[in-house]
C-alpha positions as CSV (number, residue, x, y, z in Angstrom):
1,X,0.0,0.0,0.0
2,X,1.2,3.3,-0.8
3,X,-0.3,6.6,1.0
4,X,0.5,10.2,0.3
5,X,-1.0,12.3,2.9
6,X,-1.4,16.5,1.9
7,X,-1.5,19.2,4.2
8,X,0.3,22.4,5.8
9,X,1.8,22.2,9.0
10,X,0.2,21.6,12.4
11,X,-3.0,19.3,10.2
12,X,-2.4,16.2,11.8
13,X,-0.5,14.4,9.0
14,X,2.3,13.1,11.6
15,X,-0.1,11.3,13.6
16,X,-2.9,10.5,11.4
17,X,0.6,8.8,9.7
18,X,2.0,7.2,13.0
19,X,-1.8,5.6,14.1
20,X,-2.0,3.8,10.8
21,X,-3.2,0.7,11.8
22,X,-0.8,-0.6,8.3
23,X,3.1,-1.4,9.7
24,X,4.3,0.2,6.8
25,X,7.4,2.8,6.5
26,X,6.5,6.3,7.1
27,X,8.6,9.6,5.6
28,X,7.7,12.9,5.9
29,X,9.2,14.7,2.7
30,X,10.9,17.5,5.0
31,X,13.6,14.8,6.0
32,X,14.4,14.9,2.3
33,X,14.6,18.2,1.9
34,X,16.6,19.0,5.7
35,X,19.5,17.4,7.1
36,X,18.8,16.8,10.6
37,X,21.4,17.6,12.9
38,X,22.0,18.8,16.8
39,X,21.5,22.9,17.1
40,X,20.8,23.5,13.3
41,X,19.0,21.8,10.0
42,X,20.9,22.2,6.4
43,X,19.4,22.1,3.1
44,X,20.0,19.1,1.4
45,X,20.9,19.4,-2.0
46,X,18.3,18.8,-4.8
47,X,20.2,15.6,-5.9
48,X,20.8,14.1,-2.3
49,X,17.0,15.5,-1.8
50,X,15.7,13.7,-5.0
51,X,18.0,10.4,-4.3
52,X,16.6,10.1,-1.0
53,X,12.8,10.6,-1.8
54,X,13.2,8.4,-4.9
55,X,14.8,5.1,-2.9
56,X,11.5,5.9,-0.5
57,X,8.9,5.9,-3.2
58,X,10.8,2.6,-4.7
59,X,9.7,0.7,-1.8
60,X,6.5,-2.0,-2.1
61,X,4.6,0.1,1.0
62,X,4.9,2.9,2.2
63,X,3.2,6.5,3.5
64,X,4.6,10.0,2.8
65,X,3.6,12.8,4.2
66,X,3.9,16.5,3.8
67,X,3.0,19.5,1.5
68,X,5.7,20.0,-1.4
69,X,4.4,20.9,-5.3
70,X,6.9,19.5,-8.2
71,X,9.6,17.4,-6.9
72,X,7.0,14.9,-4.9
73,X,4.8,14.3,-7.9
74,X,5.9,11.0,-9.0
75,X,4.6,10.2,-5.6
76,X,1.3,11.5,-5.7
77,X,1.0,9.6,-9.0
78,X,2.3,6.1,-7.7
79,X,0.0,6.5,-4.6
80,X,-2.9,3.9,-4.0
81,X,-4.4,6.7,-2.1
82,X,-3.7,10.5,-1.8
83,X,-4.9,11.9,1.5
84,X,-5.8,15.5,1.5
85,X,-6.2,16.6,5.1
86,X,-8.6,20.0,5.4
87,X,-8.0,21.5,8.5
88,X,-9.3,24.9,9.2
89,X,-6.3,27.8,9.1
90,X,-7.2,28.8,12.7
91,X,-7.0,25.3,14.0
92,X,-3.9,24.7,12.4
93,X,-2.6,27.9,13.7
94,X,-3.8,27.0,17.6
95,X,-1.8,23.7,17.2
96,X,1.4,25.2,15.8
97,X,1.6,27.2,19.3
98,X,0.2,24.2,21.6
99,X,3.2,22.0,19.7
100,X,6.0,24.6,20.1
101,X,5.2,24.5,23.7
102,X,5.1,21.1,24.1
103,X,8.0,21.1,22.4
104,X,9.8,23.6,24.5
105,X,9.1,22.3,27.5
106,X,10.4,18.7,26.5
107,X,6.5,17.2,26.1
108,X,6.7,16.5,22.8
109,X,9.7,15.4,20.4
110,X,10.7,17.3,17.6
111,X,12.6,17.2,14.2
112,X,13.8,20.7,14.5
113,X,15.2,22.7,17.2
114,X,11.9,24.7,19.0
115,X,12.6,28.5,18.5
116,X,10.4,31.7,18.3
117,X,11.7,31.9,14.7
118,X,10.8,28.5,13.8
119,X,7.4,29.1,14.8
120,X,7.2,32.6,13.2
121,X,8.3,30.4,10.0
122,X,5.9,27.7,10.9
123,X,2.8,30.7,10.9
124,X,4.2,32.2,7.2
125,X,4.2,28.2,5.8
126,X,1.0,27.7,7.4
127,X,-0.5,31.2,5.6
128,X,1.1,30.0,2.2
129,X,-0.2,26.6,2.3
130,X,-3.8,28.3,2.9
131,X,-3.3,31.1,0.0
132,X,-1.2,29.3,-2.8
133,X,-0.5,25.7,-2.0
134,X,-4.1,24.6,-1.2
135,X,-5.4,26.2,-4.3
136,X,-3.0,24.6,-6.8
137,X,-3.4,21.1,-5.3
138,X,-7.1,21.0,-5.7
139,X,-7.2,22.5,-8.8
140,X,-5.1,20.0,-10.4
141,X,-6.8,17.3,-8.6
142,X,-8.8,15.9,-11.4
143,X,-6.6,13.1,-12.6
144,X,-6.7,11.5,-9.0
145,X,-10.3,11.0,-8.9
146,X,-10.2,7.5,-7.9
147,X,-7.6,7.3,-5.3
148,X,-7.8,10.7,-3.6
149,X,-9.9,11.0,-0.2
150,X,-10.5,14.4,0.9
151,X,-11.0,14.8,4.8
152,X,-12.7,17.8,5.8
153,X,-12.6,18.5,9.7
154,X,-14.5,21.8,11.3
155,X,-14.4,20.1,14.9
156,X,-11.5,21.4,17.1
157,X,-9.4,18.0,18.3
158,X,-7.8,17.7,21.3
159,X,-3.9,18.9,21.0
């Protein structure tokens, strides 16, 4: 099985990912994109990025997650299913805050080091998922008619 879930930050991909009820491996496309290391995150570049994504989409199974236009098409396309998580702005925007203190205060693990600026950068990606990434992927949602499932959430869920 091979899942692509969409959506801007703080929508619930990580753990709508992580409950799966399918043991299958999980990436989130940022880990191809960043370097993870202790204090600070490097951009990897768009070879090492494209390498690593495309030995994850070679696999038999697995679920990506995370909000990317171009480069993470092929995965969209090889998908059995493309998840398109649609979480209201202001929801979103409560859970970025609730994480980063969770994250601060050592509740909750993170890829990235917590930091106002992270979360100031958190809040712009979270805008420009709602004002240009949002648009573009359902408008050029028409070839995935079959395989997509669109989940639409106005309930506020516990953080």
């Amino acid at each position: 099985m091979k899942i692509y879930i969409i959506r801007s930050v703080g929508s619930g991909k990580t753990t709508l990912a992580r409950q799966s009820l399918l043991n299958i491996p999980h990436f989130k496309s940022d880990n191809f994109v960043w370097q993870r290391q202790s204090g600070e995150d490097f951009r990897n570049a768009e070879p090492v990025r494209d390498a690593q994504f495309l030995a994850a989409i070679g696999q038999s199974n697995w679920i990506i997650e995370d909000v990317h236009i171009g480069w993470t098409e092929r995965a969209v396309q090889d998908a059995d299913c493309v998840v398109f998580m649609d979480v209201p702005y202001h929801t979103r925007t409560f859970r970025l805050l609730s994480r980063h203190d969770k994250q601060k205060t050592g509740r909750e693990r993170s890829t990235h080091r917590p930091s106002l600026s992270m979360l100031r950068k958190m809040y712009g990606w979270n805008r420009y998922f709602e004002k240009i990434m949002k648009p573009a992927f359902c408008s050029s949602w028409e070839w995935s008619r079959k395989k997509r499932l669109f989940l639409q959430t106005t309930n506020k869920q516990k953080n």
